[in-house]
C-alpha positions as CSV (number, residue, x, y, z in Angstrom):
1,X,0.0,0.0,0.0
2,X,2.6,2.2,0.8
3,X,4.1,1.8,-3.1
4,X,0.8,2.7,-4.2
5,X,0.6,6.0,-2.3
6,X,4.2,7.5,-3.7
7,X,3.8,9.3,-6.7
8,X,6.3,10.3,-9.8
9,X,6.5,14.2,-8.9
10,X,9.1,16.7,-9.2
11,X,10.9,18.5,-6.3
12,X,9.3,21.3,-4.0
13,X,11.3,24.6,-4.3
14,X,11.3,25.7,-0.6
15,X,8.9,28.5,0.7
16,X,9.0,31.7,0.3
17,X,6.6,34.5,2.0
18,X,4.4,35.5,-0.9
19,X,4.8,39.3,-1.6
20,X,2.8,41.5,1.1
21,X,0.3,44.0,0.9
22,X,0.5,47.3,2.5
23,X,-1.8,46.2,5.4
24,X,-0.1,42.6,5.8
25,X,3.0,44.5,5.7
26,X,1.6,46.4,8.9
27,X,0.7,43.6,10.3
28,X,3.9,41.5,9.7
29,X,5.7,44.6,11.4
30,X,3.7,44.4,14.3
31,X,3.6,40.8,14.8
32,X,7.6,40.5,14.5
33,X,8.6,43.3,16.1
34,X,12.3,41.8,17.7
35,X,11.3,43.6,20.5
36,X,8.1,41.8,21.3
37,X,9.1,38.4,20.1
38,X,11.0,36.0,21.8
39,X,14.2,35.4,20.7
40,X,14.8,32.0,18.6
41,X,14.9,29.6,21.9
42,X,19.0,29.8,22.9
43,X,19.2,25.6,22.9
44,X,17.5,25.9,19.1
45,X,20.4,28.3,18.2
46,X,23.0,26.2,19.7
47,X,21.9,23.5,18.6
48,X,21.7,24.8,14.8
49,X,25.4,26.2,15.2
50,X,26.9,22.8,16.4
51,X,24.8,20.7,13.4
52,X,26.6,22.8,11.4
53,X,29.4,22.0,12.0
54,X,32.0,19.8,9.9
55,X,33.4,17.9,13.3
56,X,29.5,17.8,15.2
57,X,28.8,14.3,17.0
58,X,26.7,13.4,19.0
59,X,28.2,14.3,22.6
60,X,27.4,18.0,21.3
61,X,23.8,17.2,21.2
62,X,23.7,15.5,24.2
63,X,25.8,18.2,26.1
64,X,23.7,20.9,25.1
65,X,20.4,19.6,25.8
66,X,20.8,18.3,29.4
67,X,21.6,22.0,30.0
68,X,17.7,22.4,30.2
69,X,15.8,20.1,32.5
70,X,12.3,21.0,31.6
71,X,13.6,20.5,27.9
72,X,15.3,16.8,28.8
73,X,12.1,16.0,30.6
74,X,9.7,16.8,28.1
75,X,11.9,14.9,25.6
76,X,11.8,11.5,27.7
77,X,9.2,11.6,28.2
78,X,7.8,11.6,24.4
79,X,10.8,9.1,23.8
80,X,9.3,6.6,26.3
81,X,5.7,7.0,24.6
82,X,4.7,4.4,22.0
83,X,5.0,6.7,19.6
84,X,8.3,6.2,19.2
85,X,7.5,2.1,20.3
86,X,11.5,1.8,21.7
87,X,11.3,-1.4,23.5
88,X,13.4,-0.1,26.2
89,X,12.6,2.3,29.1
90,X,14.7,5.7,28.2
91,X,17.0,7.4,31.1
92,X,19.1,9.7,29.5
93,X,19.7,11.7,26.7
94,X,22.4,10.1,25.6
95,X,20.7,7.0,25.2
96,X,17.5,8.5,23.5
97,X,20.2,9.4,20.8
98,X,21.4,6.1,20.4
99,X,18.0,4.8,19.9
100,X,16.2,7.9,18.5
101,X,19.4,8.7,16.5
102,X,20.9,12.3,16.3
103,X,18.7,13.6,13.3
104,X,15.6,12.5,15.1
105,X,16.5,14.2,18.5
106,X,17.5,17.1,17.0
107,X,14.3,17.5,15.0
108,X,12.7,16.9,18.4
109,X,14.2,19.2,20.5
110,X,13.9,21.9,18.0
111,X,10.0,21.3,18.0
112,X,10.1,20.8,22.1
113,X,12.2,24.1,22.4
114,X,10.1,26.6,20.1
115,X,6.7,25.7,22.1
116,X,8.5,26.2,25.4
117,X,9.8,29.7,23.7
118,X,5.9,30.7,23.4
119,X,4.1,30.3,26.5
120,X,1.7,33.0,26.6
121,X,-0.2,33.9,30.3
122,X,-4.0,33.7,31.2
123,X,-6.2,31.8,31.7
124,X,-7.4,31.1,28.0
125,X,-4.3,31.2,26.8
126,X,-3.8,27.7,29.3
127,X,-6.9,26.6,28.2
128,X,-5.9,27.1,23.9
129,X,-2.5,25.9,24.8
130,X,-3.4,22.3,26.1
131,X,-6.1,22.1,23.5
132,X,-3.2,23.2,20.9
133,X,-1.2,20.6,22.1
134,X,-3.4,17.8,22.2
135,X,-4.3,18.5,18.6
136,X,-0.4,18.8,17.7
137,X,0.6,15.4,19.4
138,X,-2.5,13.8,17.2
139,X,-0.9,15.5,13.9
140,X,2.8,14.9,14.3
141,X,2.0,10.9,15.5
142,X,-0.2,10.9,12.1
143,X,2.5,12.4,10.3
144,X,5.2,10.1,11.1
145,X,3.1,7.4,10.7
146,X,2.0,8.4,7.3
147,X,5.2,9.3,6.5
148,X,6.8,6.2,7.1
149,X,3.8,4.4,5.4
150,X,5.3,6.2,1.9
151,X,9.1,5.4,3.2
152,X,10.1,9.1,4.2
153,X,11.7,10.1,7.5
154,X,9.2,9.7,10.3
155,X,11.4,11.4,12.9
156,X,11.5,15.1,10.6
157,X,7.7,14.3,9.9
158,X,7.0,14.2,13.8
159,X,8.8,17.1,14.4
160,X,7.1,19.2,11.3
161,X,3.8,18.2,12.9
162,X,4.6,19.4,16.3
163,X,5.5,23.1,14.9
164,X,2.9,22.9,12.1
165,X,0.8,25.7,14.2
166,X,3.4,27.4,16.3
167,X,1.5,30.4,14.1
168,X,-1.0,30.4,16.9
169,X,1.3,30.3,19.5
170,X,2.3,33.2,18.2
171,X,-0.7,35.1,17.3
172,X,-1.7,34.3,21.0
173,X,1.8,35.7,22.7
174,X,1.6,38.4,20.3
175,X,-2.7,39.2,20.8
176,X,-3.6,38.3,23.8
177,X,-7.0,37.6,24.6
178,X,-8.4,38.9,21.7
179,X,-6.5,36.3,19.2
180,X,-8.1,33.1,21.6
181,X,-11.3,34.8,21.3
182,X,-11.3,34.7,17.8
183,X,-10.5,31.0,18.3
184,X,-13.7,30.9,20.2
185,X,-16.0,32.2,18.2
186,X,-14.7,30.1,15.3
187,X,-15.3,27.0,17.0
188,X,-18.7,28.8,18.0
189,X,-19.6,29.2,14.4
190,X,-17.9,25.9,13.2
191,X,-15.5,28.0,10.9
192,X,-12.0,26.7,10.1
193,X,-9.7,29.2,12.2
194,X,-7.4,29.9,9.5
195,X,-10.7,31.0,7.8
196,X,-11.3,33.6,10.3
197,X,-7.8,34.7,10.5
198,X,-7.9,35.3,6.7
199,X,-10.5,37.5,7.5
200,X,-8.8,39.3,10.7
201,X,-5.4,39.9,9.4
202,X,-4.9,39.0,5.7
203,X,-2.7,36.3,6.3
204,X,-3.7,32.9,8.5
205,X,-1.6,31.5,11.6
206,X,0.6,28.8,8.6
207,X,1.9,32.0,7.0
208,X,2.7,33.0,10.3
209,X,4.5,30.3,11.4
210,X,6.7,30.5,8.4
211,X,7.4,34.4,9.0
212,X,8.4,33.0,12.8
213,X,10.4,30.3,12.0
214,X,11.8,31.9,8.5
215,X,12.5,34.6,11.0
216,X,14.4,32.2,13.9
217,X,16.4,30.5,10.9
218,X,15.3,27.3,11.3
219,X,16.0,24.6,8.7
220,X,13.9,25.2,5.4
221,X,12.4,21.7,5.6
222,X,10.5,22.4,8.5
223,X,9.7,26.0,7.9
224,X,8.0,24.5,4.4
225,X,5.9,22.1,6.0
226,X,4.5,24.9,8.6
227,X,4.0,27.7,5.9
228,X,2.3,25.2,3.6
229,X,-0.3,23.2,5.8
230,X,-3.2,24.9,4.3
231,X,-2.7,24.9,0.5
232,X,-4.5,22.3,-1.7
233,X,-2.8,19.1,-1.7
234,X,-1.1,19.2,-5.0
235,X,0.0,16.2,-7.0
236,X,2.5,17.8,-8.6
237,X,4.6,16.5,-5.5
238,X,3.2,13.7,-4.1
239,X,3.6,13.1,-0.6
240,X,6.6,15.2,0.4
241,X,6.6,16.6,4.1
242,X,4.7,19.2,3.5
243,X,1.9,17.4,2.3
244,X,2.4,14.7,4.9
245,X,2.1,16.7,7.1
246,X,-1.0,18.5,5.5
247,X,-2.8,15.3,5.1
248,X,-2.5,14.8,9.1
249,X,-3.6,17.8,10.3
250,X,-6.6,17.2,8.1
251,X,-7.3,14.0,9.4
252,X,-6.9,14.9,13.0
253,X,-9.3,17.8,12.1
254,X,-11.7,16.2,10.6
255,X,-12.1,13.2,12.5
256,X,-15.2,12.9,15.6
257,X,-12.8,12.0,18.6
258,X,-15.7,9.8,19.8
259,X,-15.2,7.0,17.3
260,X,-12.4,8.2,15.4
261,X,-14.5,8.6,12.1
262,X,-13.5,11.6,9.6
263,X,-15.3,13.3,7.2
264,X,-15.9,11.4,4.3
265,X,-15.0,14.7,2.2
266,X,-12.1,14.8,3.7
267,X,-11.1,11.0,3.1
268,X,-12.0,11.8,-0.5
269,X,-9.9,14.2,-1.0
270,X,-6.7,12.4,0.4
271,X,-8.0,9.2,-1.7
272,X,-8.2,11.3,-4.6
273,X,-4.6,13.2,-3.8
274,X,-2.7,10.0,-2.7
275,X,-4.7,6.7,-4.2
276,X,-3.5,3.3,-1.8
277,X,-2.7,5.9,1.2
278,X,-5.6,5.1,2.7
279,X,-8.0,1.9,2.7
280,X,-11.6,2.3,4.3
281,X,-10.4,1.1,7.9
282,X,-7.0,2.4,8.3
283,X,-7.8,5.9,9.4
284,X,-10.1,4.9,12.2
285,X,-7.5,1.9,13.7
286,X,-4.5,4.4,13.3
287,X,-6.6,7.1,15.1
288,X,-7.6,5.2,17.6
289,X,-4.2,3.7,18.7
290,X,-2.9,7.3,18.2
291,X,-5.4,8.7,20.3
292,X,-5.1,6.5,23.3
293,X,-1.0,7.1,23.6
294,X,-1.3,11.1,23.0
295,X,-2.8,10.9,26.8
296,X,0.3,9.6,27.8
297,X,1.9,13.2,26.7
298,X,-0.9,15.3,27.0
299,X,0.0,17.5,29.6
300,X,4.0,17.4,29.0
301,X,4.2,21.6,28.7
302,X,2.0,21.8,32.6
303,X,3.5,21.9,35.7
């Protein structure tokens, strides 16, 4: 099945922010502002700066990351859940690189690091963030299991899917209040909220991601897959990370939590997009097994 899902296409070109208008030029001003943003997270720009490097090895990854405990924490604790099925309980960073391997834990701590980099305060900013995160746990499991379904890299697709809507993060840190209740009354009105944000700002919380992340300097694979998680699945080329990752989050969105069954609209589409991906009772089995281990992780950013 996994054969009959990849397709002959030709090469993305990596992402670029479309040209802006005078207002979304305002608002990209606003939004970034280095003086209102966080800074890239420090262990993200180490961590970039030692890859980078012609003599990097593993003891620089390791070194670096057991700097931060909430950040080694957080990353043993989603090495030890079966979505990473390692057969052996993980005690130390060192040996989640062994097992993970360095690309994998890098990709991970990136995606770890940039959501502990955008904590906003408040109560519905709490409330948004764990709902944010349950959703994002869903969409990077998907991910890397659809990826590795089509015989890509399931590590970079997990960690794609965790930062696919740092955008709201964001928007949130950057809006306050009045950004989560436009969440609210999108979920009110049963409106997609990049839909709304279209509406709000000219640009949706994918484009900003990219700006953020374009912005931070983080590798162009990832930005891709976070700018692009809204646009049409095109064929043009196939089942690359961006539209891996595209194909989760649609999924997880579309699917009733209460008995993992999506939208047959939805399945349609991916069917049409990526023929053999699919069959009529893989979604709801892969949901459901995803499901029950993203409450094993679900509240890895409290406490």
């Amino acid at each position: 099945m996994a054969n009959d899902a990849a397709l002959d296409t030709r090469r993305r070109g990596s992402w670029d922010a479309p040209e802006r208008s005078a207002a979304q030029e305002r608002f990209y001003r606003e939004l970034m502002a280095v003086d209102r943003l966080p800074s890239a997270p420090e262990i993200a720009q180490r961590l970039l700066v030692a890859i980078n490097r012609e003599d990097a090895h593993i003891g620089d990854l390791t070194t670096l990351i057991v700097r931060d405990q909430s950040l080694t924490a957080r990353l043993l604790r989603l090495a030890n859940s079966a979505f990473f099925s390692i057969r052996t309980r993980v005690t130390s960073i060192q040996q989640a690189t062994t097992l993970l391997g360095f690309a994998r834990v890098r990709d991970l701590v990136l995606g770890l690091s940039v959501w502990g980099a955008l904590e906003a305060k408040g109560p519905a900013a709490r409330r948004w963030r764990r709902t944010l995160w349950s959703h994002t746990s869903l969409v990077a499991a998907a991910a890397k299991t659809l990826a590795e379904r089509t015989g890509t890299d399931g590590g970079t697709a997990f960690a794609a899917g965790l930062l696919h809507d740092v955008g709201k993060l964001a928007l949130g840190l950057r809006l306050g209040d009045a950004y989560w209740s436009l969440l609210d009354e999108a979920v009110a009105a049963g409106r997609e909220a990049a839909a709304v944000e279209l509406e709000a700002f000219g640009c949706h919380h994918a484009t900003v991601g990219g700006w953020l992340l374009q912005l931070w300097a983080l590798p162009p694979a990832l930005v891709d897959a976070v700018a692009l998680h809204h646009e049409p699945l095109a064929a043009d080329f196939g089942l690359d990370l961006p539209a891996v990752v595209a194909v989760a989050n649609r999924l997880v969105n579309a699917t009733d939590p209460a008995n993992g069954v999506a939208r047959n609209q939805v399945l349609d589409e991916i069917r049409a997009f990526a023929p053999g991906l699919l069959s009529a009772d893989t979604w709801p089995e892969m949901y459901a097994g995803l499901a029950r281990e993203q409450h094993t992780v679900a509240g890895i950013f409290e406490g």
